[in-house]
VOGU-3710 file (C-alpha; in Angstrom, 3 decimals, decimal comma):
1> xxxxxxxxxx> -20,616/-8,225/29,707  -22,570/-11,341/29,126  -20,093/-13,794/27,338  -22,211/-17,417/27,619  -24,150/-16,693/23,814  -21,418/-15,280/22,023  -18,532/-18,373/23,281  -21,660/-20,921/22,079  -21,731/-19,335/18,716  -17,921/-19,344/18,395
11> xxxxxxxxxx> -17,728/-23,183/19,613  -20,533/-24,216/17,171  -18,971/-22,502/14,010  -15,911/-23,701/13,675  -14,138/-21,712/16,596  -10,365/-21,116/16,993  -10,910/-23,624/19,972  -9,701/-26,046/17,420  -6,614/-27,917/17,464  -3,257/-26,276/15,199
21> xxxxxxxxxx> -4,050/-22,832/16,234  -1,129/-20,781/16,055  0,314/-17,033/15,905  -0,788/-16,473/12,156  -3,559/-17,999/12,945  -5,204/-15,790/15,854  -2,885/-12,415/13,772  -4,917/-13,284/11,029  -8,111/-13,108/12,555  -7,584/-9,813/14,127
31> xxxxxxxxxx> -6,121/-8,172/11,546  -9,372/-9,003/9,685  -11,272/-7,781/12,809  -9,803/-4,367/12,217  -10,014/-4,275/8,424  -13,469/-5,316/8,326  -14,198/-2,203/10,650  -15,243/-4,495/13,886  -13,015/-3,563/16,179  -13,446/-0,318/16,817
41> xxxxxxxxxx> -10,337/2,406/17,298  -9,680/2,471/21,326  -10,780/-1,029/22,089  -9,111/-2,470/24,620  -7,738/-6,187/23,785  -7,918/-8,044/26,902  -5,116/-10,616/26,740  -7,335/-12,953/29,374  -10,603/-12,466/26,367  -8,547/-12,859/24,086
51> xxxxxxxxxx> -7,146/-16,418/25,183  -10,531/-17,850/26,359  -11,590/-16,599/22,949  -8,878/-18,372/20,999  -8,040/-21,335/24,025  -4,301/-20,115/24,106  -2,042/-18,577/26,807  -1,761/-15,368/27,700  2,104/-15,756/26,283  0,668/-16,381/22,815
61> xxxxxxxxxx> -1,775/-13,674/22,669  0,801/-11,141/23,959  3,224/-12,172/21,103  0,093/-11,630/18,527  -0,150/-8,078/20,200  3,435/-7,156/20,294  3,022/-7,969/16,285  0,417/-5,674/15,909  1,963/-3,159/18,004  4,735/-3,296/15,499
71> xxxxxxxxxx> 2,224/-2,275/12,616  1,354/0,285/14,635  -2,167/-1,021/14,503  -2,459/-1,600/18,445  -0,685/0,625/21,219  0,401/-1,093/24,397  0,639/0,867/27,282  2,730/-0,286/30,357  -0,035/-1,128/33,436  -2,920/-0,479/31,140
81> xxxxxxxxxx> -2,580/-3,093/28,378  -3,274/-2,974/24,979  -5,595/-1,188/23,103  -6,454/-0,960/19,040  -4,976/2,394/17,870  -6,549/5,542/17,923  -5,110/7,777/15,013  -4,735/11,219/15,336  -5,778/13,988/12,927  -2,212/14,384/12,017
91> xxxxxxxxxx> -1,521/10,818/11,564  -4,950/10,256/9,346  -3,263/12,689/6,927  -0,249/11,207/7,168  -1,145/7,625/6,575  -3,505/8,691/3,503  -0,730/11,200/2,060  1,871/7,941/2,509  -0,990/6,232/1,023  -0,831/8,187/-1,892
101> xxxxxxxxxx> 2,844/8,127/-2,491  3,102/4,780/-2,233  -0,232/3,511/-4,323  1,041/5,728/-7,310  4,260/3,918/-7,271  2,445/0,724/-7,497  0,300/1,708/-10,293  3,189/2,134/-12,137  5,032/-1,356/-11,238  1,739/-2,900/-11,623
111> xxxxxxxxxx> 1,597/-1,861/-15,491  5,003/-2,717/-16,044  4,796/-6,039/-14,447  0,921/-7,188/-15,131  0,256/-10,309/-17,383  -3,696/-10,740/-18,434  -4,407/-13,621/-15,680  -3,415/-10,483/-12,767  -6,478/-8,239/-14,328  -8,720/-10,735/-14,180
121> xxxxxxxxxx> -7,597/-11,795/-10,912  -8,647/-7,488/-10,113  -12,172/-8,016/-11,431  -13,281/-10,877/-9,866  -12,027/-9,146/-6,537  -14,306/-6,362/-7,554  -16,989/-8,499/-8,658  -17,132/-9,945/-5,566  -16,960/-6,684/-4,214  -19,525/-5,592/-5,832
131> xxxxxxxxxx> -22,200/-8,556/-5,167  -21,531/-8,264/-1,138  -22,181/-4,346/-1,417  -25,724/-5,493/-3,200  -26,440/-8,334/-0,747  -25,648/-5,593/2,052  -22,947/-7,867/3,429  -20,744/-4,656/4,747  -18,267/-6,621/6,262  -17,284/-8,651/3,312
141> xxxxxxxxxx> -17,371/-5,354/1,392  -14,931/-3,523/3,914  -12,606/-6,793/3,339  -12,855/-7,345/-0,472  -12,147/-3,181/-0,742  -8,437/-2,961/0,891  -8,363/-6,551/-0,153  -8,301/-4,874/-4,136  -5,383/-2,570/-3,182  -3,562/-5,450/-1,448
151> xxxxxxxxxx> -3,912/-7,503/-4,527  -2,465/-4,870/-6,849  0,545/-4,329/-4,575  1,380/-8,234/-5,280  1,188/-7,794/-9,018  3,729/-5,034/-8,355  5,837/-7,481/-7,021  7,846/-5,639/-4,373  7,211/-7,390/-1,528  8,342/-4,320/0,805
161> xxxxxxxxxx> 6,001/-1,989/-0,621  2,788/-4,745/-0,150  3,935/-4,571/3,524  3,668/-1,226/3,853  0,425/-1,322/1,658  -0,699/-3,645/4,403  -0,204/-1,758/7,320  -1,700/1,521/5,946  -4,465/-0,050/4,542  -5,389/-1,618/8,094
171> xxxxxxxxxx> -4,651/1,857/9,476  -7,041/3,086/7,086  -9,878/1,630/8,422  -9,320/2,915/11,862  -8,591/6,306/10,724  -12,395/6,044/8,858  -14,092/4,582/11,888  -12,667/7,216/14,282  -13,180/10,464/11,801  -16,063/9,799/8,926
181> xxxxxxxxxx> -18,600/11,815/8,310  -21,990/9,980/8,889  -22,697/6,973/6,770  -21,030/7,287/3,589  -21,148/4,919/0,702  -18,484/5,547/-1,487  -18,572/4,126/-5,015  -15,191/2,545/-4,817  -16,086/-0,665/-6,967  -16,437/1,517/-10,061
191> xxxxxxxxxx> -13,332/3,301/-9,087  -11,806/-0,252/-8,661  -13,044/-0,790/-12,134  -12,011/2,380/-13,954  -7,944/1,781/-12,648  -8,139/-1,528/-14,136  -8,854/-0,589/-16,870  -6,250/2,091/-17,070  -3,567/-0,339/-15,872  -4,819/-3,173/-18,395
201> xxxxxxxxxx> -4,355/-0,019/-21,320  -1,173/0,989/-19,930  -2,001/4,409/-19,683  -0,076/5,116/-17,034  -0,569/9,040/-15,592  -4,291/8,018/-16,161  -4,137/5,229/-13,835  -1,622/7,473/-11,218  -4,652/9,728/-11,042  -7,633/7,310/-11,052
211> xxxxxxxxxx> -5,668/6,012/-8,015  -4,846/9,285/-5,962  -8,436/11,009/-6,668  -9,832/7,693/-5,315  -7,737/7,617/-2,421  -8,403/11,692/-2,003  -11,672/11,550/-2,170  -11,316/9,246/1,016  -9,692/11,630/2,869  -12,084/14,378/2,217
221> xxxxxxxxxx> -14,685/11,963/3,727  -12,957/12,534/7,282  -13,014/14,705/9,720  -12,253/15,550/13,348  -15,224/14,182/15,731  -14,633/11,096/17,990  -17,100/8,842/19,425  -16,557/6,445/22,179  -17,629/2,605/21,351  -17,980/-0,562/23,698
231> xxxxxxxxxx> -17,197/-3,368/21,961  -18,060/-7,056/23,253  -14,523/-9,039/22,215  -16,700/-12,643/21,925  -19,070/-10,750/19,425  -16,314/-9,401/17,356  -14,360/-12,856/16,535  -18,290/-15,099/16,220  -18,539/-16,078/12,892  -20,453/-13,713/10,086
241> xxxxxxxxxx> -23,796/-14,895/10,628  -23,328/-13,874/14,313  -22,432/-10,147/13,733  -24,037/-6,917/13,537  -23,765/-5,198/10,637  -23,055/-1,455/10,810  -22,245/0,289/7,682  -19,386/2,324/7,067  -17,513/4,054/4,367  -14,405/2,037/3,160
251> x> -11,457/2,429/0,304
//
């Protein structure tokens, strides 16, 4: 693995080499890794990579892990290391079903709760959304689409339930890398659209619906097959303008 090119286009953008970097920090940046569908489902997070990557100890990247691990969004093995999670079938439906449950109940605190600045806070998210799909940023696109269910968890304001919304959301986007069907391009910033709307009219079972057929229709984009992928940890944290772009279907 040739790692010269990739550590010059981390130092030269602004790398995590910087001074202040902490936990959240170097969390923060993986956790986007994974949303944004770079870090592919059975990678295997080298704790020495990792700290040249972010110039920190081994101590401090294993903390960041063990964090993750608690998400359930890497698995640690004793003697092998860690490695991003690779969902099962049964754990795909599971985490879409909880998905479900829990989005539904949101819908409804978010309708309750909203006040006119939160929906327009939801369109701009989808706006942007929408403007990265048509500039063929996919990355940005994967990001600003769980980004629009982690926003309307917040105007729910249960901060337990956003956590969990969190999580699953993160585990989503494994679950889609490991199982999608070919390259799907779901229309999920007019779905976006349509449940704001229903939340900003307060019709209530109408937004419960818009919310679970969206989040179905996910699922029914899955299915079984697994594919092996190498993944180059210096590529995956270089900045945008450094990455390969490899579409995939998000929600």
């Amino acid at each position: 693995m040739s790692r010269t090119a990739p550590t010059v286009a981390l130092n030269q953008s602004g790398s995590p080499t910087r001074k202040g970097v902490n936990n959240d920090y170097i969390y923060e940046e993986m956790f986007a890794a994974i949303l944004e569908q770079r870090l592919a489902p059975g990678t295997k997070l080298s704790e020495d990579t990792l700290g040249e990557i972010f110039s920190v100890s081994r101590t401090v990247i294993r903390a960041v892990l063990q964090r993750l691990a608690h998400e359930r969004i890497v698995q640690i093995h004793p003697n092998r290391g860690a490695f991003v999670s690779e969902p099962s079938p049964a754990e795909a439906q599971e985490v879409l079903q909880a998905r479900r449950l829990i989005e539904a109940g949101i819908v409804r605190e978010a309708i309750r709760k909203q006040i006119p600045s939160d929906m327009e806070t939801l369109r701009r998210s989808v706006a942007a959304e929408r403007e990265s799909l048509e500039k063929g940023d996919h990355e940005s696109w994967v990001r600003l689409s769980g980004d629009f269910h982690l926003k309307l968890a917040a105007i729910a304001k249960n901060r337990t339930l956003a956590a969990y919304v969190k999580e699953l959301v993160s585990r989503t986007s494994l679950i889609i890398v490991q199982y999608q069907k070919g390259n799907v391009s779901p229309c999920s910033c007019d779905e976006h659209t349509e449940i704001i709307k229903a939340i900003e009219a307060h019709e209530e079972e109408r937004a419960v619906e818009l919310m679970i057929a969206h989040l179905k229709a996910c699922e029914d984009q899955l299915n079984l097959r697994n594919g092996e992928v190498k993944v180059d940890l210096f590529s995956i944290f270089a900045k945008p303008g450094n990455r390969a772009v490899k579409k995939r279907s998000v929600v």
